[in-house]
N, C-alpha and C positions, 0 to 999 in steps of 0.2 A: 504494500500500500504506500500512496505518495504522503511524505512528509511537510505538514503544513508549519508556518508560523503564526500564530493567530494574535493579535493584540488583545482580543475581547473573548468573553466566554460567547457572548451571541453571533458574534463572528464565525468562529468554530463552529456553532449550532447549524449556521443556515449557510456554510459553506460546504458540510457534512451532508446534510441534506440536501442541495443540488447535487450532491455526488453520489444521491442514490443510498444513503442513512437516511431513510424516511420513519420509517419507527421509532417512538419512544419507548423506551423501557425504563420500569422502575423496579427496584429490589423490595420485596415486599415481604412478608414475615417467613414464609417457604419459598417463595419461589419469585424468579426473574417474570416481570407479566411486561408484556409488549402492549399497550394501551389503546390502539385503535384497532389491532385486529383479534385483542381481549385474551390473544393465545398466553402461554404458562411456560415456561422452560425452568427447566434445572441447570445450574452453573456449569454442568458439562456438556449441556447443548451448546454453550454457548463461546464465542469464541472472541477474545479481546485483540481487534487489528491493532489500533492506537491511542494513546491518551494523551490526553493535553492539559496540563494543569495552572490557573490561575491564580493570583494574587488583591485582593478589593487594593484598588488606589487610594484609598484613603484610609483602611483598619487592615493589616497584614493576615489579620484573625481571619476575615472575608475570603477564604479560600476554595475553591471547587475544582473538580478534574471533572473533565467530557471525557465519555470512552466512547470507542468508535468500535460498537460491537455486528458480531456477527453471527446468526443459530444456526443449526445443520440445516435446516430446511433452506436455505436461502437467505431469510430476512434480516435485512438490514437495517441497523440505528445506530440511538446514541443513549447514554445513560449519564446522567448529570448527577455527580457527588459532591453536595454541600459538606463543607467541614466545621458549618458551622454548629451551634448548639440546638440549635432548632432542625434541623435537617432528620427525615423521615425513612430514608434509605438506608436496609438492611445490609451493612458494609461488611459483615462476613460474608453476607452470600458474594460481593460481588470479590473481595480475596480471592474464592473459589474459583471464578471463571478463569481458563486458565489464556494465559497470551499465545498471540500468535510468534511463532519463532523468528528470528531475521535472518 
């Protein structure tokens, strides 16, 4: 997969997605759930292309990674990991997913 630079996390998002990451996914208490086509995966369907992790410009705390994932069946997206206290995403499960090699 090609290696982006992205200045902004929304950048990444919707530059991921014209490139064919049209699914969102989010980590949920069992399982990785792809949100608009409502499917379920488990961390080994799944496969992590690339990640990109940001910094908030103004509190360093304001941190998130986009991952540029991929399931056996084809579908393609993105997975947004807030770091911060509030954030809702089951971060073992996505540990589990394993990367794609280089």
């Amino acid at each position: 997969m090609e290696i982006y630079n992205f200045d902004t996390l929304s950048e990444a998002v919707n530059i991921l997605t014209k490139n064919g990451f049209t699914e969102d996914f989010e980590a949920g208490d069992n399982s990785i759930k792809a949100l608009y086509s409502k499917k379920q995966y488990q961390p080994r369907e799944l496969k992590i292309l690339s990640s990109y992790r940001f910094e908030g410009m103004t509190n360093p705390d304001d941190q998130a990674t986009v991952f540029a994932i991929e399931a056996n069946d084809g579908t393609k997206g993105t997975l947004v990991m807030s770091y911060s206290a509030e954030h809702s995403q089951n971060a073992e499960l996505i540990r589990q997913i394993p990367r794609e090699k280089d």
